[in-house]
LUMMI-775332 format. One record per residue: y, x, z of N, C-alpha, C, O in turn; residue in three letters. Coordinates in nm, 2 decimals, always signed. Atoms other than C-alpha are relative to their C-alpha. Example, Ala and Ser with C-alpha at 12.3 -4.5 7.8 and 13.67 -1.06 7.14 Angstrom:
<rs>
+--------+--------+--------+--------+--------+--------+--------+--------+--------+--------+--------+--------+------+
|   n.yy |   n.xx |   n.zz |  ca.yy |  ca.xx |  ca.zz |   c.yy |   c.xx |   c.zz |   o.yy |   o.xx |   o.zz | dofi |
+--------+--------+--------+--------+--------+--------+--------+--------+--------+--------+--------+--------+------+
|  -0.12 |  +0.09 |  +0.00 |  -0.45 |  +1.23 |  +0.78 |  +0.12 |  +0.09 |  +0.00 |  +0.12 |  +0.19 |  +0.07 |  ala |
|  -0.11 |  -0.09 |  +0.00 |  -0.11 |  +1.37 |  +0.71 |  +0.11 |  -0.08 |  +0.08 |  +0.22 |  -0.03 |  +0.09 |  ser |
+--------+--------+--------+--------+--------+--------+--------+--------+--------+--------+--------+--------+------+
</rs>
This chain:
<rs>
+--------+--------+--------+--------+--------+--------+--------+--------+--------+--------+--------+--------+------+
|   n.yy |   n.xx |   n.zz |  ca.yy |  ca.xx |  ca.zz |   c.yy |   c.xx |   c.zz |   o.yy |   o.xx |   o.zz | dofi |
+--------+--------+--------+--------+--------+--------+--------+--------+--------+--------+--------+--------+------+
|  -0.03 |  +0.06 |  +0.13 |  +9.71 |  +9.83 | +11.75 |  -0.03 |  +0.10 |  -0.11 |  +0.04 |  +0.20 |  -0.11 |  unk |
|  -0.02 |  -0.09 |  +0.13 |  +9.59 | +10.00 | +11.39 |  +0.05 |  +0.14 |  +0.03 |  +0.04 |  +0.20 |  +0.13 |  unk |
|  -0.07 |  -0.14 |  -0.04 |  +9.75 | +10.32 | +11.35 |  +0.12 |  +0.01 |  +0.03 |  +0.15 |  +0.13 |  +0.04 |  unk |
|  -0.12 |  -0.01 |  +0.00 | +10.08 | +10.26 | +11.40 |  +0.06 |  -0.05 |  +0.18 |  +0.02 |  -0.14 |  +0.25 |  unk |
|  -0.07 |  +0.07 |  -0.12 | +10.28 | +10.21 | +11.72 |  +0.06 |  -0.10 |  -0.01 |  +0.14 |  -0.10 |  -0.10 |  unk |
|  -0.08 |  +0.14 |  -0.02 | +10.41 |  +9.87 | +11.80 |  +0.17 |  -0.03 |  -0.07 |  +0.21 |  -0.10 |  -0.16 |  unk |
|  -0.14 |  -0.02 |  +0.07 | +10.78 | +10.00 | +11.76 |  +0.03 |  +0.04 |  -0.14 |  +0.13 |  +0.01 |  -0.20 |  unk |
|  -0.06 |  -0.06 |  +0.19 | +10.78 | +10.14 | +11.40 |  -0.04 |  -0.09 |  -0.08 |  -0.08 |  -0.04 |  -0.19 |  unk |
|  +0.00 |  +0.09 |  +0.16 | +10.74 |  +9.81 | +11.18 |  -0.09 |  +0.07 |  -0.03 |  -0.14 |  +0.16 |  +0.03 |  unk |
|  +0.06 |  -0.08 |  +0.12 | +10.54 |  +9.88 | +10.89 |  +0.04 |  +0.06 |  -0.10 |  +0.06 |  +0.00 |  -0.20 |  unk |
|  -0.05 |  -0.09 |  +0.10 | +10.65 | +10.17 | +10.71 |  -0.10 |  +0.11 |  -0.08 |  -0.06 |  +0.20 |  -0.16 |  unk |
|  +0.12 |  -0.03 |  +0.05 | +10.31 | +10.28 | +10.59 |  -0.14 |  -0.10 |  +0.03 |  -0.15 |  -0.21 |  +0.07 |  unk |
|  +0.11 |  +0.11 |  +0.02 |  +9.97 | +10.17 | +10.56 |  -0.06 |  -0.03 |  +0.17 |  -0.06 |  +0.08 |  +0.23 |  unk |
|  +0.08 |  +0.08 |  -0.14 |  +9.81 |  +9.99 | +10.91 |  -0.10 |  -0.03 |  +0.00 |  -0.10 |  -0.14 |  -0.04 |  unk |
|  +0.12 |  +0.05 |  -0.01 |  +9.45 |  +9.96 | +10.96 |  +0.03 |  -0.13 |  +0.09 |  +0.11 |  -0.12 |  +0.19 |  unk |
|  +0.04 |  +0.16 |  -0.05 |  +9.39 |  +9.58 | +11.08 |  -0.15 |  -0.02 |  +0.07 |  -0.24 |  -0.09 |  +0.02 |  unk |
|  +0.12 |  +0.07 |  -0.06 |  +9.11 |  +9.56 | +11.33 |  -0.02 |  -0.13 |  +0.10 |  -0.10 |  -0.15 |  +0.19 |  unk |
|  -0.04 |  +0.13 |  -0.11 |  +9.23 |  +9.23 | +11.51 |  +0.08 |  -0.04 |  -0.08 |  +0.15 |  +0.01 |  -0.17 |  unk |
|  -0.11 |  +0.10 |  +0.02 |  +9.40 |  +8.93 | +11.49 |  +0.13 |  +0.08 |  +0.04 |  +0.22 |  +0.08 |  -0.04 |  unk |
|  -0.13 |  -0.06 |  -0.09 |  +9.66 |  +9.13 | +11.74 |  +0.08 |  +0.07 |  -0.12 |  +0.19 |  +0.04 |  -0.17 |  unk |
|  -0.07 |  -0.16 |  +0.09 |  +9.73 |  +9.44 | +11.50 |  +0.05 |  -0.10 |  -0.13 |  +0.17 |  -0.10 |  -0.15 |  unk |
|  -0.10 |  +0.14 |  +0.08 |  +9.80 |  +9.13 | +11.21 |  +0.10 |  -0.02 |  +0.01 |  +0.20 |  +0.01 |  -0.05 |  unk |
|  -0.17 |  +0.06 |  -0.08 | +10.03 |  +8.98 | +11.40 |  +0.12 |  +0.10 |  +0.02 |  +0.24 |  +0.09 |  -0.01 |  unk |
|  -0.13 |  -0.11 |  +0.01 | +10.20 |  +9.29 | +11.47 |  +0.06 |  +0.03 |  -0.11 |  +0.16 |  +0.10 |  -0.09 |  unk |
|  +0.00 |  -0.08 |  +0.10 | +10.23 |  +9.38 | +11.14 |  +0.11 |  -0.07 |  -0.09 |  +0.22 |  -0.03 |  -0.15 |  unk |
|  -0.11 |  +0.09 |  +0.06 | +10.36 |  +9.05 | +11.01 |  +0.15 |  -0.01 |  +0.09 |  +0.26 |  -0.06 |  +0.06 |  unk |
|  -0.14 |  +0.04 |  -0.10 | +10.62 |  +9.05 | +11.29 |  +0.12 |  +0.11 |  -0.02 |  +0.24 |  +0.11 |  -0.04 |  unk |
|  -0.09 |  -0.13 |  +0.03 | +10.76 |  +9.37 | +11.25 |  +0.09 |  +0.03 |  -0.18 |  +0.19 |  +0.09 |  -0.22 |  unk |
|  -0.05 |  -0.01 |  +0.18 | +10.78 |  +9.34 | +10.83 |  +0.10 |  -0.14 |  +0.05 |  +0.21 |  -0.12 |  +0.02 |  unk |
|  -0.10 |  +0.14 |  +0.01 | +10.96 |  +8.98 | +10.92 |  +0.14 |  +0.08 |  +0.01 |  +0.24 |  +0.10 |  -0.07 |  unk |
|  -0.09 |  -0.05 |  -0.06 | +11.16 |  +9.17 | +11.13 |  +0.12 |  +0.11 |  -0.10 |  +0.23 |  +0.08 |  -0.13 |  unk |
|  -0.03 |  -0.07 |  +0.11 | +11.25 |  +9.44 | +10.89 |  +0.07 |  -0.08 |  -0.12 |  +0.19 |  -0.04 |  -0.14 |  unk |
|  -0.08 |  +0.06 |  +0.12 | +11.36 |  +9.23 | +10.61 |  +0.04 |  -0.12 |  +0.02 |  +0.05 |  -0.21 |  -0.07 |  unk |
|  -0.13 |  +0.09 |  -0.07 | +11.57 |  +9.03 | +10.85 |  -0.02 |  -0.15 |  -0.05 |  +0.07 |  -0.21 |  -0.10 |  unk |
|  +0.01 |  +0.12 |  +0.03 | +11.39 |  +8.71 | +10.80 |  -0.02 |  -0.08 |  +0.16 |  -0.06 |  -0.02 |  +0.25 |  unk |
|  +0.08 |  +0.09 |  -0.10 | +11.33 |  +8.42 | +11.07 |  -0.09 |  -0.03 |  -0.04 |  -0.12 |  -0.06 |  -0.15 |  unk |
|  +0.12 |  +0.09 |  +0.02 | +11.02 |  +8.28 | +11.15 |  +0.01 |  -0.14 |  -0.10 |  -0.08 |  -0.18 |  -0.18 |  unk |
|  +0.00 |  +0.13 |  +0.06 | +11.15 |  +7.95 | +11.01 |  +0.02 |  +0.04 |  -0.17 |  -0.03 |  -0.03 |  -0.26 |  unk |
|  -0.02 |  -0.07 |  +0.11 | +11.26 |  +8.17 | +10.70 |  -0.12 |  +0.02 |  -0.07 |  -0.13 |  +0.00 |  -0.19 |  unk |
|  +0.12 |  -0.07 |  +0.05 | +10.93 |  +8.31 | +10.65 |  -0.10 |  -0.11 |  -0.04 |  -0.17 |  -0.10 |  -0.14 |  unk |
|  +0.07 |  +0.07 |  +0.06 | +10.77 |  +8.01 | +10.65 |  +0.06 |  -0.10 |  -0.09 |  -0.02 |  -0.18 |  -0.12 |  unk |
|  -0.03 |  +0.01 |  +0.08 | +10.95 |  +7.88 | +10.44 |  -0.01 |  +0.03 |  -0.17 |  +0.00 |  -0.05 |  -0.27 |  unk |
|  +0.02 |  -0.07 |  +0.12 | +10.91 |  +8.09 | +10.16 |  -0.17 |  +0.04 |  -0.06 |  -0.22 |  +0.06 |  -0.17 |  unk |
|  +0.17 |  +0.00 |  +0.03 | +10.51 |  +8.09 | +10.25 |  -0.03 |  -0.14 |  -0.06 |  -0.14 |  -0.14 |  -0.11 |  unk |
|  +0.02 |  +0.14 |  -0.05 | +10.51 |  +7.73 | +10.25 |  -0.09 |  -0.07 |  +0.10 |  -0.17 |  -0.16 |  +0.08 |  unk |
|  +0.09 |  +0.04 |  -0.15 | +10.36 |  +7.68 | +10.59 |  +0.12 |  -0.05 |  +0.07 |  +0.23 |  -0.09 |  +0.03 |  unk |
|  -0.09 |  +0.05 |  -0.11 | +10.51 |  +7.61 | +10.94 |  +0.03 |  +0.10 |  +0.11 |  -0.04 |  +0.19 |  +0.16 |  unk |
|  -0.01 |  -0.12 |  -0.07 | +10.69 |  +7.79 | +11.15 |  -0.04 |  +0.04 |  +0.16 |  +0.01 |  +0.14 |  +0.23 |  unk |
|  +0.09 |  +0.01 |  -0.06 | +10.42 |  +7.72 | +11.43 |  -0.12 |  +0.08 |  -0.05 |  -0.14 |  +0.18 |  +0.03 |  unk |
|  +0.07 |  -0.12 |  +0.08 | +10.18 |  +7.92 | +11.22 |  +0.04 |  +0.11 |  -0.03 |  -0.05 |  +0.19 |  -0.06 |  unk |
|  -0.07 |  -0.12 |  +0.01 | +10.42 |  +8.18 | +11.17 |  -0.03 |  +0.08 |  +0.14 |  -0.08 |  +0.19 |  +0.15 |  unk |
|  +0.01 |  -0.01 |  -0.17 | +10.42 |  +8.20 | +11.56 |  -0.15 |  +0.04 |  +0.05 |  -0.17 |  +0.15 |  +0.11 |  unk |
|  +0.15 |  -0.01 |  +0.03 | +10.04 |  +8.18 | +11.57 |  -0.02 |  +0.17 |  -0.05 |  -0.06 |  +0.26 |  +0.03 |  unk |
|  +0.05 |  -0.11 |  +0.04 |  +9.99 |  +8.48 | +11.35 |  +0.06 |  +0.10 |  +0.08 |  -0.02 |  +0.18 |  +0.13 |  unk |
|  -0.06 |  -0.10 |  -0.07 | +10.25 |  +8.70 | +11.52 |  -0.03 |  +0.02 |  +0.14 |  +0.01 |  +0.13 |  +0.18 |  unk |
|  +0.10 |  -0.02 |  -0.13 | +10.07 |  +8.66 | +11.87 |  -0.07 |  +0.06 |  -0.04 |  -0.13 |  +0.09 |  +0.06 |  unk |
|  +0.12 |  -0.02 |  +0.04 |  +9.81 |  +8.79 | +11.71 |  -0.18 |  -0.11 |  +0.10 |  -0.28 |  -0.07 |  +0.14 |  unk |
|  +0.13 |  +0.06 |  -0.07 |  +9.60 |  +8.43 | +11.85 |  -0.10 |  -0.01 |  -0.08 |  -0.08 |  -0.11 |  -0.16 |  unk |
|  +0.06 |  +0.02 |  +0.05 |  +9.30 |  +8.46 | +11.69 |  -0.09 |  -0.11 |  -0.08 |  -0.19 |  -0.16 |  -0.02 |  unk |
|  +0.09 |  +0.11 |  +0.02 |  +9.15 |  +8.22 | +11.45 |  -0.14 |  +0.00 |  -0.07 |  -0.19 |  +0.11 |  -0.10 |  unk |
|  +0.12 |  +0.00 |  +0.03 |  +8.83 |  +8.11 | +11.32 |  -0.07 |  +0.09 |  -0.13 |  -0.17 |  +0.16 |  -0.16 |  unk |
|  +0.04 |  -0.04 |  +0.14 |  +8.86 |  +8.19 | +10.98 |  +0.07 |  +0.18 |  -0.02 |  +0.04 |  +0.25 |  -0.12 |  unk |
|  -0.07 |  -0.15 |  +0.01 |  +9.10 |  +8.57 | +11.05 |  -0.13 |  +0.05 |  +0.08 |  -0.18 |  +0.13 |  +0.00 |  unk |
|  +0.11 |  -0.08 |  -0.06 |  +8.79 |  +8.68 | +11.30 |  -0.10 |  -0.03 |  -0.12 |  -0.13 |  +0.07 |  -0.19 |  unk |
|  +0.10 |  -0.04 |  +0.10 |  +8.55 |  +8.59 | +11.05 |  +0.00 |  +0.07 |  -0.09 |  -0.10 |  +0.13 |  -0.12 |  unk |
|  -0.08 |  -0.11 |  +0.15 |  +8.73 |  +8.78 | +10.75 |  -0.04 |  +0.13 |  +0.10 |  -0.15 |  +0.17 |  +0.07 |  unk |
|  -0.01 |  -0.11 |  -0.05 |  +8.74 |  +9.07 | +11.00 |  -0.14 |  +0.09 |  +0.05 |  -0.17 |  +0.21 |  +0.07 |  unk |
|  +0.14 |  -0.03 |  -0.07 |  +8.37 |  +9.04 | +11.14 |  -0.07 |  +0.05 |  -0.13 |  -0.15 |  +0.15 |  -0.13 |  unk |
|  +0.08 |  -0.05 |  +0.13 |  +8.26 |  +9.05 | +10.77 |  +0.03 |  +0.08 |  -0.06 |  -0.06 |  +0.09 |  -0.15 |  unk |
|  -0.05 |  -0.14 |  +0.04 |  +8.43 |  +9.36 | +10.66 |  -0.01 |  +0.08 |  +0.09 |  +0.05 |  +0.18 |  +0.05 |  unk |
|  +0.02 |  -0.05 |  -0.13 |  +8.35 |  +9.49 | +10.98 |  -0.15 |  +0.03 |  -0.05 |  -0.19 |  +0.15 |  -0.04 |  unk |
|  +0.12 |  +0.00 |  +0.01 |  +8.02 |  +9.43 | +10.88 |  -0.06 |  +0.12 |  -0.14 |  -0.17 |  +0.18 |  -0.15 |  unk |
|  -0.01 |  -0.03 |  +0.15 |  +8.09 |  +9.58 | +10.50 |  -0.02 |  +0.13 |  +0.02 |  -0.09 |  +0.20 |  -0.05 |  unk |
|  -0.03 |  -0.09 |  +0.00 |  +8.18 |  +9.85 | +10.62 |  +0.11 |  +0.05 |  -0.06 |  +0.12 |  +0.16 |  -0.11 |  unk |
|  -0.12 |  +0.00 |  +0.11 |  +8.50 |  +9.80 | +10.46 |  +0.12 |  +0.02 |  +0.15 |  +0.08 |  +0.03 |  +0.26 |  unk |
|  -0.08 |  +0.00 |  -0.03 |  +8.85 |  +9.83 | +10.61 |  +0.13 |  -0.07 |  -0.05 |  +0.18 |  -0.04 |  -0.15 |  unk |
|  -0.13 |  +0.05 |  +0.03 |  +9.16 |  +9.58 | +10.62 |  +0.15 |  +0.07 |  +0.02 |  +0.20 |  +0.07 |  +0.13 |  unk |
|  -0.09 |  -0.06 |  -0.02 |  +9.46 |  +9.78 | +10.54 |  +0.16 |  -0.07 |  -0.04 |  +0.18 |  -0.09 |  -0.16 |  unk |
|  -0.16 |  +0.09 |  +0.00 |  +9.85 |  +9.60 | +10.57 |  +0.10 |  +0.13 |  -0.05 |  +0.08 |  +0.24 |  +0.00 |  unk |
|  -0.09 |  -0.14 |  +0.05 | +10.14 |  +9.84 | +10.37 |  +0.07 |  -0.06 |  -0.08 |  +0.04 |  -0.15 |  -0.17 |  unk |
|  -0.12 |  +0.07 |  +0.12 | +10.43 |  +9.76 | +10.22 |  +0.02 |  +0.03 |  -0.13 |  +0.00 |  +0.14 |  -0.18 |  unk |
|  -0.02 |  -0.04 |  +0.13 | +10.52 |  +9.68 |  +9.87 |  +0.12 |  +0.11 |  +0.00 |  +0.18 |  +0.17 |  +0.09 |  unk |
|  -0.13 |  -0.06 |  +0.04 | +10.77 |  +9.85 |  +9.68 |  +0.16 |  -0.08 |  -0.02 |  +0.17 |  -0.21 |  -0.01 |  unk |
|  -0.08 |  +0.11 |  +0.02 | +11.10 |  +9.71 |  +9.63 |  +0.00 |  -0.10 |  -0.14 |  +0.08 |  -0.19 |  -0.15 |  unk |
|  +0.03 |  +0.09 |  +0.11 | +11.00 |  +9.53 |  +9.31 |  -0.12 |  -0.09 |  +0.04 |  -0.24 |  -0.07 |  +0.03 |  unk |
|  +0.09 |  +0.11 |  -0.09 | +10.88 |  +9.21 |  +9.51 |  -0.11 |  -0.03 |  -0.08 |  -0.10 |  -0.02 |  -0.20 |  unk |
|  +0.10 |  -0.01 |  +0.07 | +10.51 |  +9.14 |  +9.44 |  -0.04 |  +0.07 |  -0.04 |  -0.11 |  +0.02 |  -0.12 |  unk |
|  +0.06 |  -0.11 |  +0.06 | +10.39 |  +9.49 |  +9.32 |  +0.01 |  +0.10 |  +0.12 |  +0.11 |  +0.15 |  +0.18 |  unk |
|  +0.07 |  -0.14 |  -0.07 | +10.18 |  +9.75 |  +9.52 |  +0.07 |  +0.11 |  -0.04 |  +0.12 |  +0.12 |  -0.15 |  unk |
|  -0.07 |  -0.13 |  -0.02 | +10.33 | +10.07 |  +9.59 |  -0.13 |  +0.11 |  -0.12 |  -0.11 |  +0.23 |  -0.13 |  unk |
+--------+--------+--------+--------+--------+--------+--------+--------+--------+--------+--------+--------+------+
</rs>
């Protein structure tokens, strides 16, 4: 997964080259700020079937494509947490 081991949440920045390393990323920050899945989606306004989804990291049509084409960019998807002033980049 990214740079980070599975165990340490996201406590810095994560390269994202899969669906998988995604999912981990989201599961671990849920985890961290002691939300449930049903919580989470909640607050996204989705379902907590899709929550589920991303945190497998099962791959979909449109996250592999995002990934193929930055892939392609030569670009990099990087996941990192805000600061505690929700909504604003570190």
């Amino acid at each position: 997964m990214g740079d980070m081991h599975e165990y340490q949440g996201v406590s810095q920045e994560t390269r994202v080259h899969s669906a998988r390393d995604l999912g981990h990323a989201i599961r671990h920050r849920r985890k961290d700020q002691r939300l449930t899945q049903d919580e989470l989606a909640l607050l996204a306004g989705g379902h907590r079937n899709r929550i589920q989804e991303l945190e497998k990291g099962i791959p979909t049509e449109r996250v592999e494509l995002l990934l193929r084409v930055l892939h392609e960019l030569g670009l990099d998807l990087v996941v990192r947490p805000r600061d505690s002033r929700r909504g604003e980049a570190r």
